[in-house]
C-alpha positions in Angstrom: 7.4 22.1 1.1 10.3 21.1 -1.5 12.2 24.3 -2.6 12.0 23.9 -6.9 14.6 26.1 -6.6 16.9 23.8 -4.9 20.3 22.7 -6.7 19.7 19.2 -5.3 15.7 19.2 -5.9 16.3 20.6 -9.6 18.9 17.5 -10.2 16.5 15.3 -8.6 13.6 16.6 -10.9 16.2 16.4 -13.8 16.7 12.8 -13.1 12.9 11.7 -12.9 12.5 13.8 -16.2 15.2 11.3 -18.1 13.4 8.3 -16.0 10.5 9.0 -18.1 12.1 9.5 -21.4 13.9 5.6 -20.8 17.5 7.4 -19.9 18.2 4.9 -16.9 21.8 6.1 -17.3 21.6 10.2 -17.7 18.7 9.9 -14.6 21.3 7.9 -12.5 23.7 9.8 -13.3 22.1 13.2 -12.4 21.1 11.5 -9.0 24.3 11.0 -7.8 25.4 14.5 -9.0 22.9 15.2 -6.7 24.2 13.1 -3.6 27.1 15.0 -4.4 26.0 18.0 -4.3 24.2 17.6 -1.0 25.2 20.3 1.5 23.2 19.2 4.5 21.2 16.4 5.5 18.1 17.3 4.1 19.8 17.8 0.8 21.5 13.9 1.4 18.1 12.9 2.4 16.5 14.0 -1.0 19.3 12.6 -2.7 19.7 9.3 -1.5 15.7 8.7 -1.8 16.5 9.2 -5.7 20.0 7.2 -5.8 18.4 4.2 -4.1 15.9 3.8 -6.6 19.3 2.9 -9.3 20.9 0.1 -7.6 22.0 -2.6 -9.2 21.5 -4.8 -6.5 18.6 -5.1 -3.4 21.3 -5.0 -1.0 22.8 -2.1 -2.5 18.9 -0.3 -2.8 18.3 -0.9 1.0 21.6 0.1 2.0 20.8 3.3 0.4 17.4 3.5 2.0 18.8 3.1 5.3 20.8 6.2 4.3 18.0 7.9 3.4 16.2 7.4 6.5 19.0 8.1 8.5 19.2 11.6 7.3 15.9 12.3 7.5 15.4 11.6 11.0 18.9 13.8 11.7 16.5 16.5 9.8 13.6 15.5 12.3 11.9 18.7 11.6 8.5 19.9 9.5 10.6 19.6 5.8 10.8 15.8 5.9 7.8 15.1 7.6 5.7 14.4 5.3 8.8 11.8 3.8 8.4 9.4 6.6 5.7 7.0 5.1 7.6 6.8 1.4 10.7 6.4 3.4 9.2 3.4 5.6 7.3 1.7 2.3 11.0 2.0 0.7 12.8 0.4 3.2 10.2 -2.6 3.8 10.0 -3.5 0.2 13.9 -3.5 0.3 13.4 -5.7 3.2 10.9 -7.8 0.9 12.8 -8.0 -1.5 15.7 -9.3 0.3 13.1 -12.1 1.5 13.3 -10.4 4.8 9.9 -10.6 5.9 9.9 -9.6 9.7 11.6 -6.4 9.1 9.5 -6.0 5.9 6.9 -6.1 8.4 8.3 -3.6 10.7 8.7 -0.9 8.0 5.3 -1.3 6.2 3.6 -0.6 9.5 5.7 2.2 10.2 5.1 3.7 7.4 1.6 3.0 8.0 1.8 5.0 11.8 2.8 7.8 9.2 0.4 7.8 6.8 -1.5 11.1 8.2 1.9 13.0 7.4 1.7 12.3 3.8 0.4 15.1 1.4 -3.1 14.7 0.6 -4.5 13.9 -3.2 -3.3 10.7 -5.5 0.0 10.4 -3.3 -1.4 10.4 0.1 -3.8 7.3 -1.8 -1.1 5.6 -3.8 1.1 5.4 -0.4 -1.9 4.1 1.5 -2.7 1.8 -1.2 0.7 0.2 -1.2 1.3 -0.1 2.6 -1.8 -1.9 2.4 -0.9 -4.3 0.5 2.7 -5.0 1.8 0.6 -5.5 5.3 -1.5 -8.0 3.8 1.4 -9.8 2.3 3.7 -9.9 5.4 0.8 -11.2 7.3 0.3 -6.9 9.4 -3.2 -7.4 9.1 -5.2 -10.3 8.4 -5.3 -13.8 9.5 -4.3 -15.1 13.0 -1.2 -16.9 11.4 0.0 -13.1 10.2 0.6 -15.5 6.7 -1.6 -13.1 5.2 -3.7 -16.3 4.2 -7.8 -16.9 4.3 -8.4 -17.9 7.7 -11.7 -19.8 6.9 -14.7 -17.5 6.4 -17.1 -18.4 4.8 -16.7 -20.0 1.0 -12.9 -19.6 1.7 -13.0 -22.7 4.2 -9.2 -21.9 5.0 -7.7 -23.3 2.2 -4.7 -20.6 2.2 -5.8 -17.9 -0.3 -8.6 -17.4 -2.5 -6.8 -18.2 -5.7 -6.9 -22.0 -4.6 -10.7 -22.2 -3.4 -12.7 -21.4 -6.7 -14.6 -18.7 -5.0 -13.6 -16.1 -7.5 -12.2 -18.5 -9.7 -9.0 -18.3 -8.6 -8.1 -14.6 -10.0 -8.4 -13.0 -6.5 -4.5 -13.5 -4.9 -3.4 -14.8 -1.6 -2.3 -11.5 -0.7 -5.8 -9.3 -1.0 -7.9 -11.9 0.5 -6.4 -12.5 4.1 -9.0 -13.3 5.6 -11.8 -11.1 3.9 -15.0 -12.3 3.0 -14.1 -14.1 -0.2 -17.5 -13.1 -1.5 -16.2 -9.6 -1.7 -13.3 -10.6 -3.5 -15.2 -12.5 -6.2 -17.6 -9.4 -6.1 -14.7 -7.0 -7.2 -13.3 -9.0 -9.9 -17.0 -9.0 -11.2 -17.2 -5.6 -11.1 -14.1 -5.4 -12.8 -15.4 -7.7 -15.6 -17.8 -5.7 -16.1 -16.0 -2.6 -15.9 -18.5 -1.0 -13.4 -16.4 1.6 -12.7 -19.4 3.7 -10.3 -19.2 0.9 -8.5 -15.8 0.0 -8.9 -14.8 3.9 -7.6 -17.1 4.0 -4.8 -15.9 0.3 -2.8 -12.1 -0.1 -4.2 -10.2 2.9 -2.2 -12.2 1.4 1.2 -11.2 -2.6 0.6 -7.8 -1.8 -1.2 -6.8 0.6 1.0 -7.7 -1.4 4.8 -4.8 -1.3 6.7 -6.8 -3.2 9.2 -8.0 -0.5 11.5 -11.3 -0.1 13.4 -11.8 3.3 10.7 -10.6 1.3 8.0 -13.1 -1.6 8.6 -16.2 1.2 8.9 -14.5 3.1 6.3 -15.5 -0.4 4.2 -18.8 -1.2 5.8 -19.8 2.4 4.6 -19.2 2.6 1.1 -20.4 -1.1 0.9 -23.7 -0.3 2.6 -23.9 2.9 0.4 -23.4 1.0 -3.0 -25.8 -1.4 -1.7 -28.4 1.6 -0.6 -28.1 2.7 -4.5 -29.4 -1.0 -6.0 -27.4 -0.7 -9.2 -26.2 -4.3 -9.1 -27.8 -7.1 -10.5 -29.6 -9.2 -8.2 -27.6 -11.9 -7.8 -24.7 -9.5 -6.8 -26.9 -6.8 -4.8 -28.2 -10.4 -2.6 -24.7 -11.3 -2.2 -23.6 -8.1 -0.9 -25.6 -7.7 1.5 -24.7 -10.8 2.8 -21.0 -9.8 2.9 -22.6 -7.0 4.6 -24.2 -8.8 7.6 -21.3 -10.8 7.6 -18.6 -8.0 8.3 -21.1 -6.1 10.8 -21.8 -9.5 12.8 -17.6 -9.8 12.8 -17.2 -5.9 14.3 -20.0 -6.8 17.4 -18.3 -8.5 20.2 -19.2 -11.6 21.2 -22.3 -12.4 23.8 -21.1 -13.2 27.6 
């Protein structure tokens, strides 16, 4: 639990407060007053989390998430243990963003080993969300090529991402198909069309949030099976869906000797 009381924490908070009013320069400022202030590792940690975010260059933003991490693993007790998967997602889009995509790799699925640690509610689900994706697009989970690509299903017919094969007229990316049923991609952007937001609710924290797992997958297969129990698509869409349906189940049963 983070201390509000803290001289660090309340420069930190300072700092996100000016973030939000458009004061780039009074928020970097009072992040580095808190690096300076620091008096301990877990203080640093803290710190250098906020001074990373900054940096004028990616090389300078990693090098100051490698700093963060660093401290927070000297810490290595129950304060920063809930850090570790924010930490991990920092350092892998650093990674990323120095077109480093191996170690971007490495990080997102740490972070992902960590995700239990992270506090529950819209962070625990925002951090999942974006490890998720990183995964996909660093080829963690997905197709056999770990390009992240389609690897033929279906309508996809392994043309290297759904935004080249018409199947959802090309508005569902690369990165979110890997190797999904592309009928359930061009199902979600209808959805969204639509703005069926029941719907929309009910299957978009399973499919955006797979990190490829055998939970994850019946985490998907369950709230796909229960919007298709409720029959509040159109008919079109409630007879593809079930296809994707049999499609995912007959994917998850092993293969007859």
């Amino acid at each position: 639990m983070i201390d509000p009381g803290n001289p660090v924490v309340r420069l930190c908070v300072q700092g996100m407060e000016a973030e939000t009013r458009g004061a780039d320069a009074d928020a970097r400022r009072l992040f580095v007053r808190a690096w300076e202030t620091a008096a301990d590792d877990y203080e640093a940690c803290v710190a250098a989390h906020y001074v990373a975010r900054h940096q004028s260059t990616a090389r300078a933003t990693l090098d100051w998430n490698v700093e963060c991490l660093r401290r927070a693993e000297l810490v290595a007790d129950e304060r920063v243990r809930g850090f570790f998967p924010s930490l991990h997602l920092n350092m892998a889009r650093a990674h990323q963003e120095l077109g480093d995509r191996e170690s971007a790799r490495e990080h997102f699925q740490l972070a992902a080993r960590h995700l239990a640690d992270a506090p529950p509610g819209p962070y625990g689900d925002w951090g999942r969300y974006a490890v998720a994706e990183g995964l996909r697009a660093t080829g963690g989970v997905g197709g056999a090529d770990g390009g992240g690509a389609c690897d033929g299903h279906d309508e996809c017919g392994g043309c290297g991402g759904c935004g080249g094969c018409g199947a959802c007229d090309g508005r569902y990316g690369r990165d979110e198909c890997d190797g999904r049923d592309a009928r359930l991609g061009a199902l979600v952007v209808a959805l969204c069309d639509r703005a069926d937001l029941v719907s929309l609710a009910l299957v978009l924290p399973a499919f955006v949030g797979d990190l490829g797992t055998d939970d994850d997958r019946l985490r998907l297969l369950t709230a796909l099976g229960m919007l298709h129990a409720g029959r509040r698509l159109p008919a079109a869409e409630q007879a593809s869906l079930g296809e994707i349906i049999a499609a995912l189940r007959a994917r998850e049963e092993p293969a007859a000797v």
